[in-house]
Structures are given as C-alpha cells and as structure tokens.
Backbone of each chain as nested JSON, in Angstrom:
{
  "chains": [
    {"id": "A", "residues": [
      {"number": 1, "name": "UNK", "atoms": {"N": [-15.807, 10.602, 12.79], "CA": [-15.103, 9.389, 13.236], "C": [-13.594, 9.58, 13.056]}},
      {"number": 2, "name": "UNK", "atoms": {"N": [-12.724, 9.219, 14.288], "CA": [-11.703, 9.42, 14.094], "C": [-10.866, 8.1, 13.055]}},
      {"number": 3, "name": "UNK", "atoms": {"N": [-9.411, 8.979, 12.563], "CA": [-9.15, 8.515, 10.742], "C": [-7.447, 8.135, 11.199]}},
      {"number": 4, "name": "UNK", "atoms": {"N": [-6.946, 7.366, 10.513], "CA": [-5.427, 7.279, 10.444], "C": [-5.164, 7.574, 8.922]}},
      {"number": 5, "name": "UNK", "atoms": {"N": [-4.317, 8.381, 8.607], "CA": [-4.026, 8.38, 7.101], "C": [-2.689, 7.595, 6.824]}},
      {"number": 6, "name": "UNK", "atoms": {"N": [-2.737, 6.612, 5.833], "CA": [-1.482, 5.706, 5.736], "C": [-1.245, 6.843, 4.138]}},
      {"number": 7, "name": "UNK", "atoms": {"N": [0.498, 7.217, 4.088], "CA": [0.803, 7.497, 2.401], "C": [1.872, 6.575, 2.321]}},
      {"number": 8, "name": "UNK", "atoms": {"N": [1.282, 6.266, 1.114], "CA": [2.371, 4.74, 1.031], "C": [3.3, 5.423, -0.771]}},
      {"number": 9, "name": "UNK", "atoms": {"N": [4.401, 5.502, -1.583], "CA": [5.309, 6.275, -2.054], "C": [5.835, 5.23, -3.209]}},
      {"number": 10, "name": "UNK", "atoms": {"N": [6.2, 4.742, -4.287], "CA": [6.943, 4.177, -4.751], "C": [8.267, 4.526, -4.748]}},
      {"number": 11, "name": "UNK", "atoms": {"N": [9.282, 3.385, -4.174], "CA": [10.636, 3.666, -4.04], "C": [11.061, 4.328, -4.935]}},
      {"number": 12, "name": "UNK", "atoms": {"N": [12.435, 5.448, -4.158], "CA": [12.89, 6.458, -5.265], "C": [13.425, 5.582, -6.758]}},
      {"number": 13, "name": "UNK", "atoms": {"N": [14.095, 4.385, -6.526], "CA": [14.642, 4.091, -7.41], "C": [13.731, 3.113, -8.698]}},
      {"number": 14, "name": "UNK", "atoms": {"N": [12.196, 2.888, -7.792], "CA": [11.376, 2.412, -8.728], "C": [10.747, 2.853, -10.065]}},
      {"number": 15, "name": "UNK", "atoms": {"N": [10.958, 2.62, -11.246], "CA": [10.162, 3.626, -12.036], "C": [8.428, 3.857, -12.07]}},
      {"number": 16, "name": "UNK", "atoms": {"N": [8.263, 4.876, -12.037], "CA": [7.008, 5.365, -11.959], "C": [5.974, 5.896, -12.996]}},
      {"number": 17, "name": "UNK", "atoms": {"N": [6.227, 5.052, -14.056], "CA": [5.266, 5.899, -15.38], "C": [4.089, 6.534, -14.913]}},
      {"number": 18, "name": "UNK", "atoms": {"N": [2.947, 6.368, -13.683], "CA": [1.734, 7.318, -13.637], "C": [2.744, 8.756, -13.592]}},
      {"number": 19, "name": "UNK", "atoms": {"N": [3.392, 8.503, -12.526], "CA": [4.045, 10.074, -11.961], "C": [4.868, 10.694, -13.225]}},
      {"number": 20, "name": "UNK", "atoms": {"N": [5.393, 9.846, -13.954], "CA": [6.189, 10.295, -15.5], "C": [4.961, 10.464, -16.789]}},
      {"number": 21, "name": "UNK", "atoms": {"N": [3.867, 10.3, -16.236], "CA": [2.933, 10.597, -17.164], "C": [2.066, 12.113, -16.767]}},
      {"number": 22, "name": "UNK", "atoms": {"N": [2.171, 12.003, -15.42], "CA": [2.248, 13.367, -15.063], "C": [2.498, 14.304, -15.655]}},
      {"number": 23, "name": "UNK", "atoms": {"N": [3.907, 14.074, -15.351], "CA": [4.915, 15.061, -15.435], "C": [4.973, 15.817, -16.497]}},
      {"number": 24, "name": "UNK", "atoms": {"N": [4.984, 14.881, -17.765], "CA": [4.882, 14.925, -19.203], "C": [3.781, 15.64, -19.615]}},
      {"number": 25, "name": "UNK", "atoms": {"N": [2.281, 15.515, -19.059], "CA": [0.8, 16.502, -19.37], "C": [1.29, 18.101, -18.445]}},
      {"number": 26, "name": "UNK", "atoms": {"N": [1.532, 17.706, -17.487], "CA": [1.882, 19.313, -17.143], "C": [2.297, 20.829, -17.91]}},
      {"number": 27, "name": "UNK", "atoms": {"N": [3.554, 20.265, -18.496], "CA": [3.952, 21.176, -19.092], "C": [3.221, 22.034, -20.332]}},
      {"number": 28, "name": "UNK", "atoms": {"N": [2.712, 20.937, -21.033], "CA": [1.671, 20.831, -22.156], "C": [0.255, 21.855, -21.762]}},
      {"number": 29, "name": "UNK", "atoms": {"N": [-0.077, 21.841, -20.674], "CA": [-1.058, 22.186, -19.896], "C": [-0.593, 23.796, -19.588]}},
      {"number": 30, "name": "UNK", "atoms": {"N": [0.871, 24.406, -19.54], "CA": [1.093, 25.543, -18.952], "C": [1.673, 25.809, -17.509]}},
      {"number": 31, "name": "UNK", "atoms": {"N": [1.664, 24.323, -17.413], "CA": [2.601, 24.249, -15.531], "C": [3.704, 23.563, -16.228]}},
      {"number": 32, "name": "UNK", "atoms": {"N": [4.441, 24.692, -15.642], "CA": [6.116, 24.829, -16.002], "C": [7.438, 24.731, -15.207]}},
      {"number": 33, "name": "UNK", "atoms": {"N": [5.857, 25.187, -13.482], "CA": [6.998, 25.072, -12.313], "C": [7.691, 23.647, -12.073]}},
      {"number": 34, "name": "UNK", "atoms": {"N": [7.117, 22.525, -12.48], "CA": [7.364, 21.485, -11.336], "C": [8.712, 20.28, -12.2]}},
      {"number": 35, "name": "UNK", "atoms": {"N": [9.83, 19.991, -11.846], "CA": [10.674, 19.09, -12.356], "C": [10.25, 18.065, -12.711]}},
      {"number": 36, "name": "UNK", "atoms": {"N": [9.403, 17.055, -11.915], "CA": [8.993, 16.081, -11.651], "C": [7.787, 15.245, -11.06]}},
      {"number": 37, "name": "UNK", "atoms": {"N": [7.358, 14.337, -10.882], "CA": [6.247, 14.232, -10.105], "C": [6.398, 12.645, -9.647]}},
      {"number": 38, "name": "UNK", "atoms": {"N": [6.025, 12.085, -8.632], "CA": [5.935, 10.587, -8.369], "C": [4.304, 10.766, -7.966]}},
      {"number": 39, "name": "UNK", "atoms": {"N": [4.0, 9.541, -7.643], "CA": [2.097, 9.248, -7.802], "C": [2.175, 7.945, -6.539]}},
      {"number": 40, "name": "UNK", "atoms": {"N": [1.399, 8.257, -5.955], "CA": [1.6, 7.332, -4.59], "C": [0.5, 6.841, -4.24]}},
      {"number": 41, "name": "UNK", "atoms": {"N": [0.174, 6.285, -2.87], "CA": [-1.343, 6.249, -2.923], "C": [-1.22, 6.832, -1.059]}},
      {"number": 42, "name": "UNK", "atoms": {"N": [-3.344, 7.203, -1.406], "CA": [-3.26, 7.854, 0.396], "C": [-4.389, 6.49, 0.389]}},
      {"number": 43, "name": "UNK", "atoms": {"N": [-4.023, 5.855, 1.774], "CA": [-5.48, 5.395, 2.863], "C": [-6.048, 6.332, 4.036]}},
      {"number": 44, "name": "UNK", "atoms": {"N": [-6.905, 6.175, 3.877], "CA": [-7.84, 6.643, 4.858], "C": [-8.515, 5.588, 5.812]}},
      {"number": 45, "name": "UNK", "atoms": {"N": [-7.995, 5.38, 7.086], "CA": [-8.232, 3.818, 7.561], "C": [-9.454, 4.514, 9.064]}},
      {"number": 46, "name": "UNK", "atoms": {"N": [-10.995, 4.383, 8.659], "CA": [-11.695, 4.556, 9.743], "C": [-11.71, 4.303, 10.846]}},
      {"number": 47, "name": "UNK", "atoms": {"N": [-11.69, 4.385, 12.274], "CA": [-11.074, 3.896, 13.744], "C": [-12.506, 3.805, 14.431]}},
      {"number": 48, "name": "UNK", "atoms": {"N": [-13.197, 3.426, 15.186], "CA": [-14.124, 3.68, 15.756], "C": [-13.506, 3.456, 17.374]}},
      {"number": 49, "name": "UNK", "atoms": {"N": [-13.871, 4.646, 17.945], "CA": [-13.371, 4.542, 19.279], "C": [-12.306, 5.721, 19.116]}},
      {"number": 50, "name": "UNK", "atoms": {"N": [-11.715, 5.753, 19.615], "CA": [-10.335, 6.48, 19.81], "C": [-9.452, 5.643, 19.068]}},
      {"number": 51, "name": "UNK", "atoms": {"N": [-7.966, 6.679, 18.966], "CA": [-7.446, 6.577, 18.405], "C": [-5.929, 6.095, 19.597]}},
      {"number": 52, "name": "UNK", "atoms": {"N": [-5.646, 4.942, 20.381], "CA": [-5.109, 4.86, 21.034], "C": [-3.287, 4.473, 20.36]}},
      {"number": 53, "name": "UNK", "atoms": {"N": [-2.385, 4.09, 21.334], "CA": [-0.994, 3.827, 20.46], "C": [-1.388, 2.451, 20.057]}},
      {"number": 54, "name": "UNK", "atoms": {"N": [-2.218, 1.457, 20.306], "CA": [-2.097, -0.084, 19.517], "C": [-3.025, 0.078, 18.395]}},
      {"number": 55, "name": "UNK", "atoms": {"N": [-3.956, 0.861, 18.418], "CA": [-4.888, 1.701, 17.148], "C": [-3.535, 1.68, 15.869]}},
      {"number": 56, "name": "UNK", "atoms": {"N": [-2.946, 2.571, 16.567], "CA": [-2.001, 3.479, 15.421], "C": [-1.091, 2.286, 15.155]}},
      {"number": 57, "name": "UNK", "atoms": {"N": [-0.01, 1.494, 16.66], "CA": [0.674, 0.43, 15.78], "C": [-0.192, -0.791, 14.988]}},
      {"number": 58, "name": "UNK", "atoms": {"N": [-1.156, -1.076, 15.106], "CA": [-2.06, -1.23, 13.949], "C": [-1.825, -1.456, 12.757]}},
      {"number": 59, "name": "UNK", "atoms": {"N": [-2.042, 0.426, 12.864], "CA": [-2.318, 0.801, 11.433], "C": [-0.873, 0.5, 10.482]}},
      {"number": 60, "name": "UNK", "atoms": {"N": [0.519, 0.942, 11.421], "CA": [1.696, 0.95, 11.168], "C": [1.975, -0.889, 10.632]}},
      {"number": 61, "name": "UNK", "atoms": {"N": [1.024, -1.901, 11.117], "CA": [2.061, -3.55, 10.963], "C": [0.5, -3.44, 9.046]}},
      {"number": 62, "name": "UNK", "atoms": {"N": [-0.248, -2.556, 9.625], "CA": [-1.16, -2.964, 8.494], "C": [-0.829, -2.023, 6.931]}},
      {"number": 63, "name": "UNK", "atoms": {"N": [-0.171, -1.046, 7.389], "CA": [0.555, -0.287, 6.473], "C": [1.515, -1.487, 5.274]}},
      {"number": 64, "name": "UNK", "atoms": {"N": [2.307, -1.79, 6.393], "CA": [3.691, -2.337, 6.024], "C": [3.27, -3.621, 5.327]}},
      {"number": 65, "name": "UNK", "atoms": {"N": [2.092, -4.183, 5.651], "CA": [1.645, -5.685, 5.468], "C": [0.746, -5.785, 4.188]}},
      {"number": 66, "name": "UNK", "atoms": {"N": [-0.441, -4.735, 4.248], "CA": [-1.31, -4.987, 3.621], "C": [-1.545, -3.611, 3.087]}},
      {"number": 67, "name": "UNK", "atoms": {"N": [-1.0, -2.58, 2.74], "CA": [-1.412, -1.117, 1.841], "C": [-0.188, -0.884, 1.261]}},
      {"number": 68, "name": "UNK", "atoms": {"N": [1.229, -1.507, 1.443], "CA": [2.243, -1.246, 0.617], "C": [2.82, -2.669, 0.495]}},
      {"number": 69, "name": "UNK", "atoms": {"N": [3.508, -2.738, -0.852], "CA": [4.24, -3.711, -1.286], "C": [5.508, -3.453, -1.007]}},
      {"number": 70, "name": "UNK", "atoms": {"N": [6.389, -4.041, 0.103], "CA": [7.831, -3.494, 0.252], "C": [8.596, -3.586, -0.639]}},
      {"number": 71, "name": "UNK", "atoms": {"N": [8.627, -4.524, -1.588], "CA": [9.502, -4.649, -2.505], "C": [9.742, -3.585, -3.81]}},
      {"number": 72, "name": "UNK", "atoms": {"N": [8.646, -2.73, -3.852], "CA": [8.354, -1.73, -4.946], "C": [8.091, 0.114, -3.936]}},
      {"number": 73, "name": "UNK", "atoms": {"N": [7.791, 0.045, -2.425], "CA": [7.067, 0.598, -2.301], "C": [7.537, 1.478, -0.628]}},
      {"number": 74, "name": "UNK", "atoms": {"N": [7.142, 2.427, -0.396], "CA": [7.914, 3.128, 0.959], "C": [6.403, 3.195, 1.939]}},
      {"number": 75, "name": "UNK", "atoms": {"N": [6.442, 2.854, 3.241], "CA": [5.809, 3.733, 3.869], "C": [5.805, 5.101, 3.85]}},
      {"number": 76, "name": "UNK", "atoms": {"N": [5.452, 6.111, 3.34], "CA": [6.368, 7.52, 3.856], "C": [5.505, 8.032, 4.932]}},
      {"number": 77, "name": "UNK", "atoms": {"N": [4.218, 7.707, 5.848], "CA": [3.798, 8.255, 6.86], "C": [2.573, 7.39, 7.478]}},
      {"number": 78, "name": "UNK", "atoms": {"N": [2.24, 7.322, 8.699], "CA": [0.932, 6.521, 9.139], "C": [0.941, 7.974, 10.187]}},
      {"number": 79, "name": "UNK", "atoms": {"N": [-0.529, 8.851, 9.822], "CA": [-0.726, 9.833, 11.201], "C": [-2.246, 9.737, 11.361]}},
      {"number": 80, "name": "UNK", "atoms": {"N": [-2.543, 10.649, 12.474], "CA": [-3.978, 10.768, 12.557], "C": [-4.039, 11.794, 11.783]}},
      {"number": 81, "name": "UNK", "atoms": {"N": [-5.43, 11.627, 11.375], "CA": [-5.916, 12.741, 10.37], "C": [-5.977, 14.432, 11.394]}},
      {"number": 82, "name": "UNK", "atoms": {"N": [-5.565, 15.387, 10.754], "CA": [-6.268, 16.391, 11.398], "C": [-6.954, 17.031, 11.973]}},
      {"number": 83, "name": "UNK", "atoms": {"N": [-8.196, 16.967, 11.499], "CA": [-9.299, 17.282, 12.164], "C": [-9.564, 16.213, 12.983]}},
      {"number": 84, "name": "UNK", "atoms": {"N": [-8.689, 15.479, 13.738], "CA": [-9.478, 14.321, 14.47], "C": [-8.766, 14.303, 15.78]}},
      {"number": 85, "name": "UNK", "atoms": {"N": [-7.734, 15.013, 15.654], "CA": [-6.368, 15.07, 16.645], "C": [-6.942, 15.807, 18.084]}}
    ]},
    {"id": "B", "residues": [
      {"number": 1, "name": "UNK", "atoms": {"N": [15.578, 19.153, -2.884], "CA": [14.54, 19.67, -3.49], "C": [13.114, 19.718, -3.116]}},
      {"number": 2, "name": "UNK", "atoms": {"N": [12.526, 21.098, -2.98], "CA": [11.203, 21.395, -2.473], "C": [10.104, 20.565, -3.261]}},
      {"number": 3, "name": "UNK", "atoms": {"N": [9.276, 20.171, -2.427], "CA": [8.21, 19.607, -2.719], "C": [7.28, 19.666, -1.975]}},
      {"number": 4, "name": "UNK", "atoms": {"N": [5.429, 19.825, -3.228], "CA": [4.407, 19.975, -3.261], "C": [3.407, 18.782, -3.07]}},
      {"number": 5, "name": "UNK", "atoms": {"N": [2.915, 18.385, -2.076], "CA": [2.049, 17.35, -2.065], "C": [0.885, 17.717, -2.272]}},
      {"number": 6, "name": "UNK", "atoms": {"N": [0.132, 16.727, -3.062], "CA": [-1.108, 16.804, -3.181], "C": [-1.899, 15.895, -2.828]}},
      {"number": 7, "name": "UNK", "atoms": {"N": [-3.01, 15.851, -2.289], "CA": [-3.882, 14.082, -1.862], "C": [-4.814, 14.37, -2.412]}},
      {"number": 8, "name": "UNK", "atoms": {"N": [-5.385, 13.395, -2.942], "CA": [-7.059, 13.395, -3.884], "C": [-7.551, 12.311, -3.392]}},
      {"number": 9, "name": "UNK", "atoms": {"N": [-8.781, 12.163, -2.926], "CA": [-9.777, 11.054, -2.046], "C": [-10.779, 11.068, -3.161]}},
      {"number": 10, "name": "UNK", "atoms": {"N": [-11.449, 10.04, -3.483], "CA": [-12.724, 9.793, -3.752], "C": [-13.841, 10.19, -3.36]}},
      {"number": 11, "name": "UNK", "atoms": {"N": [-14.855, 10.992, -3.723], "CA": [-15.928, 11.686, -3.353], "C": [-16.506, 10.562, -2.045]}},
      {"number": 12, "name": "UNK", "atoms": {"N": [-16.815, 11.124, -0.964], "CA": [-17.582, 10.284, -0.504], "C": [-18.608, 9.671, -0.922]}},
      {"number": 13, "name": "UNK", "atoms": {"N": [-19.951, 10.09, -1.452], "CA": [-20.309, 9.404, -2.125], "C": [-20.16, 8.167, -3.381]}},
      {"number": 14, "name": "UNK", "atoms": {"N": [-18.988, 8.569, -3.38], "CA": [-18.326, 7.724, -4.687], "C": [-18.094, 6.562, -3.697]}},
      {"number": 15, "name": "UNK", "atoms": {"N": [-18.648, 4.824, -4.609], "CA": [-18.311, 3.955, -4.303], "C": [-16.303, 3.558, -4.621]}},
      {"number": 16, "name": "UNK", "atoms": {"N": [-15.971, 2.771, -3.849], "CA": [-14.298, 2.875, -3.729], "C": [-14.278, 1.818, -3.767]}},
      {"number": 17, "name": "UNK", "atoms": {"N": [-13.84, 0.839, -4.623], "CA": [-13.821, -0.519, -4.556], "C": [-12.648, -1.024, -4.193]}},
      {"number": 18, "name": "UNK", "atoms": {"N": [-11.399, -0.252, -4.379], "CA": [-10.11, -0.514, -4.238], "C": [-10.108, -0.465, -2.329]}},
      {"number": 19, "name": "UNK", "atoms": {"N": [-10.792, 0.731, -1.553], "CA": [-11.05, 0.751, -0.414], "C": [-11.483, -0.224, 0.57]}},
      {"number": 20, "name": "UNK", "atoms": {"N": [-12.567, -0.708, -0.41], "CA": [-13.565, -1.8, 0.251], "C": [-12.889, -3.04, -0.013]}},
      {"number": 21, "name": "UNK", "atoms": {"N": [-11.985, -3.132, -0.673], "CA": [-10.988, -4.575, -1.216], "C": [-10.628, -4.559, 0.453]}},
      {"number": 22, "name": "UNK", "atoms": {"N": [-9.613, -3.473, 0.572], "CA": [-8.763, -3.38, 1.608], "C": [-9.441, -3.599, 2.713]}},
      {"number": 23, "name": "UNK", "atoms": {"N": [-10.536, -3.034, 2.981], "CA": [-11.348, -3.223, 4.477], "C": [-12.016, -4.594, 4.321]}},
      {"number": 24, "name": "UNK", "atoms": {"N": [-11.953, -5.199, 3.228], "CA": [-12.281, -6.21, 3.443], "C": [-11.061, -7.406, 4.24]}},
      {"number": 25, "name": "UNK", "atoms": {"N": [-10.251, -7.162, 3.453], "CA": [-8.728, -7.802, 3.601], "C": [-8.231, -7.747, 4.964]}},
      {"number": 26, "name": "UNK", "atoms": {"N": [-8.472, -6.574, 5.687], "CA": [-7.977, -6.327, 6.958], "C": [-8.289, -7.421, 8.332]}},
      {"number": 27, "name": "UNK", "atoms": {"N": [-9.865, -7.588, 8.644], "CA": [-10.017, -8.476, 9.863], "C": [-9.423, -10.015, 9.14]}},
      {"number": 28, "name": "UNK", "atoms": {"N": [-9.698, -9.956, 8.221], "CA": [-9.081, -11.848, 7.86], "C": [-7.785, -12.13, 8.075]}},
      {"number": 29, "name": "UNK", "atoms": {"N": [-6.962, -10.595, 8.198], "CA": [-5.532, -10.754, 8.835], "C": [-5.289, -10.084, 10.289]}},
      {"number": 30, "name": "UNK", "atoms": {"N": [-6.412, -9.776, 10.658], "CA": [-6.104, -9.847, 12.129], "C": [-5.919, -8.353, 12.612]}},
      {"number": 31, "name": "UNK", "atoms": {"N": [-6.379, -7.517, 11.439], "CA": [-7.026, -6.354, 11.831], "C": [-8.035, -5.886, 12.013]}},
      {"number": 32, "name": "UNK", "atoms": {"N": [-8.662, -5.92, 13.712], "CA": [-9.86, -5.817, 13.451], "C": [-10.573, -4.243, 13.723]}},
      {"number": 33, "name": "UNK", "atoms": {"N": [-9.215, -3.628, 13.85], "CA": [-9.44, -2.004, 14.697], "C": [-10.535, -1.069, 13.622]}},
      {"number": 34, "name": "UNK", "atoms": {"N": [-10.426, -1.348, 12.212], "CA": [-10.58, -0.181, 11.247], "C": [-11.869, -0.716, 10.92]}},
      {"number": 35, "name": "UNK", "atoms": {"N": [-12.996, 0.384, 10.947], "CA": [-14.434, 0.228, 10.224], "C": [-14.383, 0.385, 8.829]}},
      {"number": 36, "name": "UNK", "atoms": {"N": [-13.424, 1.142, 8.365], "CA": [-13.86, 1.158, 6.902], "C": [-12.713, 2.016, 6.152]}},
      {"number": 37, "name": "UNK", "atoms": {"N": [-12.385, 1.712, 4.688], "CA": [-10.722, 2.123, 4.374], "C": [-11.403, 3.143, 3.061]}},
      {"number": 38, "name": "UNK", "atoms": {"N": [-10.908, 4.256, 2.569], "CA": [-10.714, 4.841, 1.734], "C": [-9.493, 4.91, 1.186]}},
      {"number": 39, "name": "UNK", "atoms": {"N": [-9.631, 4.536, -0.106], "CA": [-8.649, 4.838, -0.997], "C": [-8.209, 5.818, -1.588]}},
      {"number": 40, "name": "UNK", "atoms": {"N": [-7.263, 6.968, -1.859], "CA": [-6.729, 7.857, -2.588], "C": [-5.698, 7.788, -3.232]}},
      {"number": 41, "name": "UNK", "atoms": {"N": [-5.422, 9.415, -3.953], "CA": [-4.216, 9.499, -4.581], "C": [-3.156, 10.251, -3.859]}},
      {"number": 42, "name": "UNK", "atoms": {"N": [-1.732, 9.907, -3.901], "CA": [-1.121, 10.889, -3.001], "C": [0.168, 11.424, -4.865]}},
      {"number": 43, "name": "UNK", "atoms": {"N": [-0.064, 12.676, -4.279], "CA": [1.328, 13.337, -5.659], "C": [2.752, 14.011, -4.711]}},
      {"number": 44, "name": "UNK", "atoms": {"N": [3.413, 13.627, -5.279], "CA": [4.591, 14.638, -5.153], "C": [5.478, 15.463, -6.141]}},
      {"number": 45, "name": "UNK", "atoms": {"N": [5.25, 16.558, -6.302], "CA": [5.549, 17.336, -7.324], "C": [7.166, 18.363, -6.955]}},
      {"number": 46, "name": "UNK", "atoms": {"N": [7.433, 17.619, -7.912], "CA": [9.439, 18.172, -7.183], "C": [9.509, 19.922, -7.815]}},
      {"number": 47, "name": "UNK", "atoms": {"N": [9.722, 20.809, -7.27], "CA": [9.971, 22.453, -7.214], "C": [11.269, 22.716, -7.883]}},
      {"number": 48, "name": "UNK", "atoms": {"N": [11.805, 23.195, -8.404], "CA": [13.012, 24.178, -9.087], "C": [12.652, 24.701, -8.084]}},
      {"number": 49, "name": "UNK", "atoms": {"N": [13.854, 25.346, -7.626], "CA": [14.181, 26.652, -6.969], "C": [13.235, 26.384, -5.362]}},
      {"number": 50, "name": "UNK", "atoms": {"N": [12.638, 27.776, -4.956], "CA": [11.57, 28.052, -3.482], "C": [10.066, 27.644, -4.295]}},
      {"number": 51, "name": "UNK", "atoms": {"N": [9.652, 27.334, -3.061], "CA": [7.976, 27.25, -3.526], "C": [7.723, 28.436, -2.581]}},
      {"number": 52, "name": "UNK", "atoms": {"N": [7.255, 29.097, -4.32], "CA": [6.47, 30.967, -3.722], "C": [5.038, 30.482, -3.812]}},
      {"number": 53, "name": "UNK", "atoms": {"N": [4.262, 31.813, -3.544], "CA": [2.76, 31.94, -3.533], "C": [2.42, 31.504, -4.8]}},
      {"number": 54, "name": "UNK", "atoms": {"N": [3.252, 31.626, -5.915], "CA": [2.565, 31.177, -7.321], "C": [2.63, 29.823, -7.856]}},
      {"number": 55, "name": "UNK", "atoms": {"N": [3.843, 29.724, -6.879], "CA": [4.349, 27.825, -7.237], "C": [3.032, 26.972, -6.352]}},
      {"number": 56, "name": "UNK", "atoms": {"N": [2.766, 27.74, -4.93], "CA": [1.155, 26.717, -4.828], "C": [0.314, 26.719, -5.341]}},
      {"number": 57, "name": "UNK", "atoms": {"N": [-0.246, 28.48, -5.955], "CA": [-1.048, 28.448, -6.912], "C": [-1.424, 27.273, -8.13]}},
      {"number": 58, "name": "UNK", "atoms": {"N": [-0.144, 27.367, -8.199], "CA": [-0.233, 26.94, -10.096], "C": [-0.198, 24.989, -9.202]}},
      {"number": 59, "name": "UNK", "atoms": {"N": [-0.011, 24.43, -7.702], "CA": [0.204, 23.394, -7.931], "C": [-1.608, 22.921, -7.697]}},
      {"number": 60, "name": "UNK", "atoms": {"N": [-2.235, 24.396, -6.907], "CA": [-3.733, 24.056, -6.771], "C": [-4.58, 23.96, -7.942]}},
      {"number": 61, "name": "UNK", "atoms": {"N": [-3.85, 24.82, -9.143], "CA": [-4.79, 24.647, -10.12], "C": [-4.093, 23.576, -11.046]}},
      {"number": 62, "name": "UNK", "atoms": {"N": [-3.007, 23.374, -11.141], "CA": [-2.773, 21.404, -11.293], "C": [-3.68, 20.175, -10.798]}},
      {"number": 63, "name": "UNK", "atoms": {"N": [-3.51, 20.552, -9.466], "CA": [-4.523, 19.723, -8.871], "C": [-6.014, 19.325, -9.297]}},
      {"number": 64, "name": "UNK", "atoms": {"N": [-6.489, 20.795, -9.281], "CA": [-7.912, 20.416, -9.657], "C": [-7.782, 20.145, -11.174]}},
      {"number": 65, "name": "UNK", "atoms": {"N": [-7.326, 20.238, -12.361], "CA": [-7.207, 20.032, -13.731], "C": [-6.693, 18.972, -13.74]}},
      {"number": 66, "name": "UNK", "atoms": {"N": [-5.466, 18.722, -13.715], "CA": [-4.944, 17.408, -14.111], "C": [-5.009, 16.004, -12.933]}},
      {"number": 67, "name": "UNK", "atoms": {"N": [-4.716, 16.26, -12.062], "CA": [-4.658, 15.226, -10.847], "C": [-5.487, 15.032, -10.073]}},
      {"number": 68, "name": "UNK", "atoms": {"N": [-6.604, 15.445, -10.607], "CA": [-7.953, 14.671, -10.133], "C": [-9.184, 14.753, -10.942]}},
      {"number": 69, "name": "UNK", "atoms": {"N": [-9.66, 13.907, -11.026], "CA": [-11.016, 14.25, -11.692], "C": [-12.405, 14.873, -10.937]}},
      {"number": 70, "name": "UNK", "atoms": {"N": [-12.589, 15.681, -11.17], "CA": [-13.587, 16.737, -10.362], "C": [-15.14, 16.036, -9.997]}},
      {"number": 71, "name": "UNK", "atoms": {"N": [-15.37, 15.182, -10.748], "CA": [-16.205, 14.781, -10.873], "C": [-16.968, 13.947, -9.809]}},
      {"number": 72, "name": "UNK", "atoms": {"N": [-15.588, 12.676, -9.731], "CA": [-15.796, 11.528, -8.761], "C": [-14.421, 11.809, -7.523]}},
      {"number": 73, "name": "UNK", "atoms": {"N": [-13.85, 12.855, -7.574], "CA": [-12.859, 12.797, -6.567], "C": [-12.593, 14.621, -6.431]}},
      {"number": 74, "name": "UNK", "atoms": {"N": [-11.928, 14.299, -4.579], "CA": [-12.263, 15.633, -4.196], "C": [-10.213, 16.06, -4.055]}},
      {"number": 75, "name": "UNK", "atoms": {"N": [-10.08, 17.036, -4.227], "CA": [-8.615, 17.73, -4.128], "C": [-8.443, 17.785, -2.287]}},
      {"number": 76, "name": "UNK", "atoms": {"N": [-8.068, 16.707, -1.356], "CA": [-8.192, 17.049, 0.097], "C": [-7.122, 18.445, 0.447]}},
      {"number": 77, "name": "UNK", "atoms": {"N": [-6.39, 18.061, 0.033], "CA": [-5.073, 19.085, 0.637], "C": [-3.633, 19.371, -0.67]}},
      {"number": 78, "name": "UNK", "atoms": {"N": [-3.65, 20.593, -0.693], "CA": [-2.198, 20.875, -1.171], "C": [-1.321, 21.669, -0.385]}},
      {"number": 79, "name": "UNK", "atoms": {"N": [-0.168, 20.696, 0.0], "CA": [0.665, 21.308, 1.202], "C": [2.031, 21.205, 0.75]}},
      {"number": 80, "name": "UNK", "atoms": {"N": [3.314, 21.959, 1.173], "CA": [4.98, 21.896, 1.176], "C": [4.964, 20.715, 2.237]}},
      {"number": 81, "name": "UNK", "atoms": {"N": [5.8, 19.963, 1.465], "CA": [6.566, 18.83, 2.304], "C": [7.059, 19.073, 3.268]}},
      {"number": 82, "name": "UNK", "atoms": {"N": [6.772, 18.391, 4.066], "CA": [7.276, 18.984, 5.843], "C": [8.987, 19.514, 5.951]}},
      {"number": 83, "name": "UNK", "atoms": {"N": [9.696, 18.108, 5.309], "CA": [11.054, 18.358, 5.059], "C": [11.049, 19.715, 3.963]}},
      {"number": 84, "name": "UNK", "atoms": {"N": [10.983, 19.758, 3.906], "CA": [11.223, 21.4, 3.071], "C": [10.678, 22.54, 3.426]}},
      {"number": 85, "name": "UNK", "atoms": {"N": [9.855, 22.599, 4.779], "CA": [9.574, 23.873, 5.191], "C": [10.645, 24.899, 5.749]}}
    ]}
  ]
}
C-alpha cells in the first residue's frame, strides 16, 4: 500500500532533552563520532489508492495541523515512501 | 555540519497506540485520505568533520544498540542528510 512519510523535528532553538539524553549515552557506549543528536518523530501515513497531489497536500495541511506542534516543532519533510514511488 | 539520520518504526506487529491516536484523529478533522498512521522515531546525529564508511558504521551500530529497541521496533533506514551529500 502506497505510504507518505511525514518527519516532523523539534525547533533548532527548542531544547531537546530525549536528543541530549542521547547524546550523553553515546559516548559512554564507545560512539565518539557524533557532536550531537536531536530526536524527532517519523509518520507513516497509509494512502489507499494512489498517491495523487491532493493525497500529498493532505498529508502536508495534516502534517502542519495534526503530527506537529508549530509552536515547539518543524515540518522537516512530507514524501512518498520509497518503495512506493 | 554533516548529518546522520536515523528512522526507527515500530515492529509491525507491534501494536502503536500513539499511531492509532493519530488515525483516529484524522477523519474527525477532515482527513479522510489515510487508512492507517504509524508512528516512529526520527534521529539526527550531528558529524565532526566528513561522514566516512566508519562514521555510518558506528551510526548503524548506534542505531541498533541505543536508538531502538530491537525487540518491539525495527532500525528502517540510516542515511546522510540530503543537505550534506
């Protein structure tokens, strides 16, 4: 079944303790490469039918409306999934 | 600065309640396109320097150890941020 993936980001300037809790077990762990980390969330929004452009702006007013909080929170992408393209 | 994304989904089998919130939430606002929502995790892991062959390495075996639990959730993808290719 074709998929839209919404990643929705907490603003850069928001603080992020999951992603700072991350960050903090990493090193501890032996991963040394990474500066930083933020923690976001993915949707996976099921489509039945095709995946047409009012499908996708859709997904884009349902992103913005109902899977992210603007006030804390970024869209950073609404696409079709890969294997579905 | 280069960056490592990671997405972690919930086993399919795994019930998603945070998912099913959302697909519930959707037609009562007038979305009626989507059959059914999965919930995930999305990471962004900020790079020192280039991301080499060892910097994905070490972000795949992050992934499966720390940023997801193996158990009830699956590691979908670890990819370089588009902007940083």
């Amino acid at each position: 079944m074709a998929r839209v993936i919404v990643d929705v980001m907490p603003k850069p300037e928001i603080l992020d303790p999951q992603g700072k809790a991350v960050a903090g077990a990493l090193p501890r762990l032996g991963f040394t490469q990474f500066a930083s980390v933020r923690q976001g969330k993915r949707f996976e929004l099921e489509v039945t039918g095709e995946i047409t452009d009012e499908v996708l702006l859709a997904a884009r007013q349902a992103a913005a409306q109902v899977l992210s909080n603007p006030i804390i929170e970024d869209v950073v992408a609404v696409t079709i999934a890969e294997d579905d393209k």
